[in-house]
N, C-alpha and C positions, 0 to 999 in steps of 0.2 A: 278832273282827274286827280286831283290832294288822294293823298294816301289813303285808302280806303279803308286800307285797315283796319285805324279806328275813325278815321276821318269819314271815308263814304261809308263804310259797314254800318256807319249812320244814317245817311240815306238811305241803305239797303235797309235798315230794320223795317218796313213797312212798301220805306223806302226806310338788306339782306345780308366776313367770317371766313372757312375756314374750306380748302380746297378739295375737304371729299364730298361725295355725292352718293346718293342712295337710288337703287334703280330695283323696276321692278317689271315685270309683265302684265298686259291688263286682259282677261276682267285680273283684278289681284284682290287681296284682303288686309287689312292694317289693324290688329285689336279688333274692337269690337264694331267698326267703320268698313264694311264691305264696298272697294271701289272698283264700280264698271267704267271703262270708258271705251264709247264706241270712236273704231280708227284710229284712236290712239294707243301706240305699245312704246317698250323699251320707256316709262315713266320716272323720269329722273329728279331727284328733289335737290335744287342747287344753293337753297341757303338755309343756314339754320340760326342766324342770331339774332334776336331781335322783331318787329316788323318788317315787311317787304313791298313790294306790289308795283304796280305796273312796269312791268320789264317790256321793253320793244327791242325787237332784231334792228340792226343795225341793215344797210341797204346791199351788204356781202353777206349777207346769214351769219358772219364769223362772232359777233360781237351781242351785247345787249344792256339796254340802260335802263336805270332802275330807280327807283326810291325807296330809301329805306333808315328806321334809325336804330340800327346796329351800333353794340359798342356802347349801348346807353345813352342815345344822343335824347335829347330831350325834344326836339322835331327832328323832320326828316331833313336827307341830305342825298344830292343825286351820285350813283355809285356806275360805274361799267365793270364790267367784266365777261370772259370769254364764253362763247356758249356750254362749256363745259362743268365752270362755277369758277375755272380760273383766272390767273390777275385779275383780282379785283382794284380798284382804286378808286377815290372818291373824287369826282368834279367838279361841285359845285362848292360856296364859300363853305367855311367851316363855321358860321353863323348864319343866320337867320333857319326860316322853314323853306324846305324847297319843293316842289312836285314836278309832274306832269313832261316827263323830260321825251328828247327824241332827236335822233339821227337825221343829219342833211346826207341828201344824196351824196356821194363822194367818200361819207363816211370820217371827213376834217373835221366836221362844226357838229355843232350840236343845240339844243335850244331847249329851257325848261323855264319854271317860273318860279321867285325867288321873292323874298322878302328881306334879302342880305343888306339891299340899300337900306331899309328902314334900321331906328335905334334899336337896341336891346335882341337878346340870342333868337327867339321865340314869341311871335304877336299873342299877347292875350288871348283866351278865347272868351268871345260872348255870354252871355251867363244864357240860363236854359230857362225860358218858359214856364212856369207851375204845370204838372204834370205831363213833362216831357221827357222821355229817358235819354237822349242820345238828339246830338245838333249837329248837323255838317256846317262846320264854322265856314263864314267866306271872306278869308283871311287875305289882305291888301298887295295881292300878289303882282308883279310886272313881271314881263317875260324877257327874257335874256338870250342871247348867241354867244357861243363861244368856241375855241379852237377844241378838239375832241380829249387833250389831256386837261382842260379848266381854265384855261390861260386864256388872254385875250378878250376878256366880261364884258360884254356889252350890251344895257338894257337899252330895248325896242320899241316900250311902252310906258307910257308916263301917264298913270293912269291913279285916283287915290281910293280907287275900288277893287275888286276884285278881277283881274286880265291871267286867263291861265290857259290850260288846255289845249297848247301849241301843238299843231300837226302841219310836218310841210308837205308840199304837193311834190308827186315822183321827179316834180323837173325840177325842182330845188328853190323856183322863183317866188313860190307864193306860205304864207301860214295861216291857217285855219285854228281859230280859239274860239272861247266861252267867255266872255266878260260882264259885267253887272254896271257899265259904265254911263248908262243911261234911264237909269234907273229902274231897269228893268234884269233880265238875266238872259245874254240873246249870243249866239252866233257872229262873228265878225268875221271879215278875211281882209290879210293884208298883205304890202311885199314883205319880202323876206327880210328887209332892211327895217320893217314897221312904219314905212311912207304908207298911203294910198290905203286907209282902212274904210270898208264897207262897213253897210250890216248887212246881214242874210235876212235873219229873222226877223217879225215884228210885232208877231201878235203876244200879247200879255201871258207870263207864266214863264217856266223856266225851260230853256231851252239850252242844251249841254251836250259836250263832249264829243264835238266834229271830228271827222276822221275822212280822205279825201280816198276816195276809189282806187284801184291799181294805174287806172289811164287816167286820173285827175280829174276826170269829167263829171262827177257825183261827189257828196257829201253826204253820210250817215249820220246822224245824233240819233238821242234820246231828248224826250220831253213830255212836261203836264201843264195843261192850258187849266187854271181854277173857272170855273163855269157860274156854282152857285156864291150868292152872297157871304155865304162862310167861307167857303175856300177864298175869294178875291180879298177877304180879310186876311185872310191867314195870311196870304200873299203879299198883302201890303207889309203885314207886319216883319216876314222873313226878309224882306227887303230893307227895309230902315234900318232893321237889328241887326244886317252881314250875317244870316245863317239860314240855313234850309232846313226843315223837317221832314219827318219821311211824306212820301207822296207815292201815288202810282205813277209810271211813267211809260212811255209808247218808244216801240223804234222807228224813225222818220228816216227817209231818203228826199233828197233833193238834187237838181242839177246846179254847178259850184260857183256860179252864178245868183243862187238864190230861187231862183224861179223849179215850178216843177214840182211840188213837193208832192210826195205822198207817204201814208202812214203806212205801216205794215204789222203791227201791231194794234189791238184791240179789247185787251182780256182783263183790263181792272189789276195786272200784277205790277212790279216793279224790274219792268226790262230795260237793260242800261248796262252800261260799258261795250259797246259796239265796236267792231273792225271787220274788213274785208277779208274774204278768201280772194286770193290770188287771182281767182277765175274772172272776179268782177260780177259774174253773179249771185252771189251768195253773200250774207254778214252773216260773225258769228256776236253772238252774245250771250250778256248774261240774263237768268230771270230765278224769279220762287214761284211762278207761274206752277208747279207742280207743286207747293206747300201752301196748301190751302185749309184752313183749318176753320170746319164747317159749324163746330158747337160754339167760334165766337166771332165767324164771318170777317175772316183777317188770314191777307198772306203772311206764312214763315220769315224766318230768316234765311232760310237753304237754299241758295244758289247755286242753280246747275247751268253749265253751257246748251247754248241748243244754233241751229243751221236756220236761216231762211234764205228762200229767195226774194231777189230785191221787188217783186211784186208782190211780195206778201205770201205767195205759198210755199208748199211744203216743210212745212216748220217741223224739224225732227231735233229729237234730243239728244245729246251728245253724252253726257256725262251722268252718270246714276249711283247717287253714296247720299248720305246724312250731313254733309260739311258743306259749307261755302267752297266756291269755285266761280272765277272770276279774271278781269282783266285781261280775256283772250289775245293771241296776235298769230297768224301764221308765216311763218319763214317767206323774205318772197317768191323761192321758190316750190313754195308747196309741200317741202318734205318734214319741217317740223311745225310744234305748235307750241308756244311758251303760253304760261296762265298763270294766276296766284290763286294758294287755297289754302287751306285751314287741315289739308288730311293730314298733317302727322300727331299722330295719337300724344307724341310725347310732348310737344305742347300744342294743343287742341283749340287754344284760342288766341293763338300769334299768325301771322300770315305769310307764308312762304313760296317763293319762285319756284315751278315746277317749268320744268321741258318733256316735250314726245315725241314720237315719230309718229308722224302723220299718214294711215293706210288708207286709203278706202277701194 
């Protein structure tokens, strides 16, 4: 989960200021960017400075945590503030990069992943490949707990790879991440405290961005297994180097245990960033699964939200414009839906926290 912004908006190529808010009714229109969104009304855009992304409800629906490098920060820094856009304040060090942030049940602690223990403001990025545009760096992140105003830092993982993508389970006891600590890029789960780490995953390729069911009993990611002799290249190579390049990738469901798993995706696109509806039956995510561009056999960049159920059917599309849309979460209880997206015209290529109300 690193900022997608410009971080995964890297993976995705293939593969948050200031107390007012802008609201709108959907289907609506912005400039030249006609945006539908099915079930969602009352579209409220809650940051405007800078980068944003991945925001999550806090476990009272009152709250939500964020990433973003507002203010000119030069990486990200984890931010809270009110589902509204107000108090905002920032939690995490006022050095290093940080990501992948999220609320312990109770709503006290909180957990993200940080690179404040290492030297210097900002880790290097990797250099890029010969004829590569855009690298999702995977930058030597540990993951941290801490009291919900910043205080109290305490890293969980001692890890000199990449450990991010902390999700805790609804009883507060367990965390679910993405780490590359094995050389590989695999699903972990551990206690809350970072004793007792599993792996989930095992087979070769990258496997990312766990998210535990409403009843804790499931785990969702995203993943691409390399198959032929050039991808398992490419594979090795993105490994050694700490960075990922665009790939397709599948939504998987598993039982949180590891065992169980099945795909539910299928379609050669790039569907990723996964979370649960409320129901337990249903994930929402994202895909360019609709931008498919036939004169040079390559998905878009446009990512729209879309529904499945966790067997794989009914997959309906949620969101219909020309911009990125991404990072879904709904409220737990049902009534809203927060995302990051790319629609405000006036700047069209920063990424910003939107909220809705959730109809159906």
């Amino acid at each position: 989960m690193p900022l997608m912004k410009k971080i995964i908006l890297i993976l995705i190529t293939a593969l948050v200021l200031s107390g007012c808010v802008q609201k709108s009714n959907a289907p609506q229109e912005t400039g030249d960017h006609p945006f539908v969104d099915r079930y969602m009304n009352n579209v409220t855009q809650l940051t405007f400075d800078g980068d944003n992304g991945e925001a999550y409800f806090s476990w009272d629906d009152l709250r939500l945590i964020y990433q973003s490098n507002r203010g000119g920060q030069a990486c990200d820094k984890i931010w809270i503030m009110n589902i509204d856009g107000s108090d905002r304040r920032r939690v995490s060090p006022g050095r290093g990069a940080h990501t992948c942030s999220f609320f312990f049940p109770g709503n006290q602690k909180i957990i993200f992943a940080s690179t404040s223990h290492l030297s210097g403001d900002c880790p290097p990025r990797p250099e890029r490949p010969p004829g590569v545009r855009f690298i999702w760096p995977l930058f030597p992140y540990d993951i941290f707990v801490a009291d919900a105003d910043g205080s109290g830092l305490i890293k969980i993982t001692d890890n000199p790879k990449y450990d991010a993508e902390p999700i805790v389970s609804p009883d507060g006891k367990q965390v679910v991440f993405g780490s590359q600590r094995d050389g590989d890029f695999d699903i972990y789960i551990m206690n809350a405290d970072g004793a007792n780490v599993r792996r989930l995953t095992d087979t070769l390729g990258y496997d990312g961005g766990p998210w535990f069911s409403p009843d804790g009993k499931k785990i969702v990611w995203r993943a691409w297994y390399p198959k032929t002799a050039e991808e398992l290249a490419l594979w090795r190579d993105c490994m050694e180097k700490d960075y990922i390049i665009a790939v397709p990738l599948d939504i998987w469901v598993m039982d949180a245990d590891g065992t169980n798993k099945v795909r539910l995706t299928q379609n050669g696109a790039t569907n990723w960033s996964p979370s649960w509806h409320p129901d337990g039956k249903r994930i929402i995510f994202a895909s360019n699964i609709d931008d498919w561009h036939a004169d040079i056999k390559k998905f878009g960049h446009n990512f729209e939200l879309y529904l499945i159920n966790i067997d794989g059917t009914g997959l309906e599309r949620i969101t219909f414009n020309n911009v990125f849309d991404s990072f879904p979460m709904f409220s737990n209880n049902g009534e809203k839906i927060v995302f990051a997206s790319n629609r405000n015209p006036q700047k069209p290529r920063a990424t910003d926290i939107f909220i809705a109300d959730w109809v159906e």
